[in-house]
Steps between C-alpha positions, in 0.01 A plus 500: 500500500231672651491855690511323850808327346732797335374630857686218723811490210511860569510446885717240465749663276500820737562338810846399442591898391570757782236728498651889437306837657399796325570800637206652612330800339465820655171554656330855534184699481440709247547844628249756472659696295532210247213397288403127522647257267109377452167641616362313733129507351685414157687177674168405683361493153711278306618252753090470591483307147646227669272264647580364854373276727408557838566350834432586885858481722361395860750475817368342841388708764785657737562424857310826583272565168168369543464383096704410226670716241372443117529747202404467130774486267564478141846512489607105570692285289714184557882566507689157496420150526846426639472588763109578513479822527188742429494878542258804543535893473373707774437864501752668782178696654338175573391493868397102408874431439674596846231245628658202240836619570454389868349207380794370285289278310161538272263327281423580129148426427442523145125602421227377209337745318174438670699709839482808406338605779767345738771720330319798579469444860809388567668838286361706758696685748407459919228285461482119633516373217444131638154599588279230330772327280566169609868315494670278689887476590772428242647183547861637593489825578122546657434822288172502372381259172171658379225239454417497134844620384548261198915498636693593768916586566618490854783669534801601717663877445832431332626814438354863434604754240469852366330590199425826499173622679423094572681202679600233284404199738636181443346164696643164517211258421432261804169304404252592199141324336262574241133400480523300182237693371541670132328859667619814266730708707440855656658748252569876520497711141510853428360555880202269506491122523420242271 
């Protein structure tokens, strides 16, 4: 048995048993007159060993915004194939976020390591990011698909949690395609791509 099938028998088996909840942990900020469990140059460090890929999160325009919202993110990863479900973390100061929020639905375009440059523009803050960069409407949802985006995840906001500084944003996957070429992926290491 394969890992797709332990997967399902694991589904399966689960299914049948009610599900218990954990008590929650107590949240808090560490106060200033506590010292951090980690420095925060020494956690940028280390976790920056890990190589991730990277992906713009558009949203359609709103009723009264005159473009759509997009940011560049490196922080997606699928979440469950039963139900699909995909997620995304989003820094809390993000003025791109309160945009998707409205929204309640976005697309994940997942770049190729030949656009770089798109990354860049669309990580900037209060600029039109559109400006130039063609796309066309997601099937389901009408958030943006980037042309030249070797896949694409259009999703609706599921649910929305806490993690920290971030938003733990979780979509449920409405429509998705990939170019069925073999490009190498856009990756972020150690604060550069490669």
């Amino acid at each position: 048995m394969g890992h797709a099938g332990m997967a399902a028998a694991a589904v399966r088996h689960l299914r049948g048993r009610p599900v218990e909840a954990h008590p929650r942990p107590e949240l808090r900020c560490v106060r200033e007159d506590e010292r951090a469990p980690v420095d925060q140059g020494e956690f940028r460090r280390v976790l920056g060993t890990f190589a991730t890929g990277v992906t713009v999160i558009t949203a359609p325009a709103g009723a009264d915004e005159d473009a759509p919202a997009g940011f560049a993110c490196q922080s997606f990863t699928s979440l469950s194939l039963d139900p699909p479900l995909v997620a995304f973390m989003v820094g809390r100061t993000s003025t791109t976020w309160p945009r998707i929020a409205r929204a309640g639905v976005f697309c994940v375009n997942v770049l190729s390591a030949d656009q770089a440059g798109l990354c860049r523009a669309f990580a900037v803050s209060g600029a039109d990011k559109f400006a130039g960069v063609a796309h066309d409407p997601a099937p389901t949802t009408g958030s943006p698909r980037l042309t030249g985006a070797p896949a694409w995840i259009d999703c609706t906001i599921h649910a929305v949690h806490t993690g920290g500084d971030h938003l733990i944003v979780v979509g449920r996957v409405n429509a998705l395609g990939a170019s069925g070429t073999h490009e190498p992926p856009l990756l972020f290491h150690r604060g550069r791509f490669l």
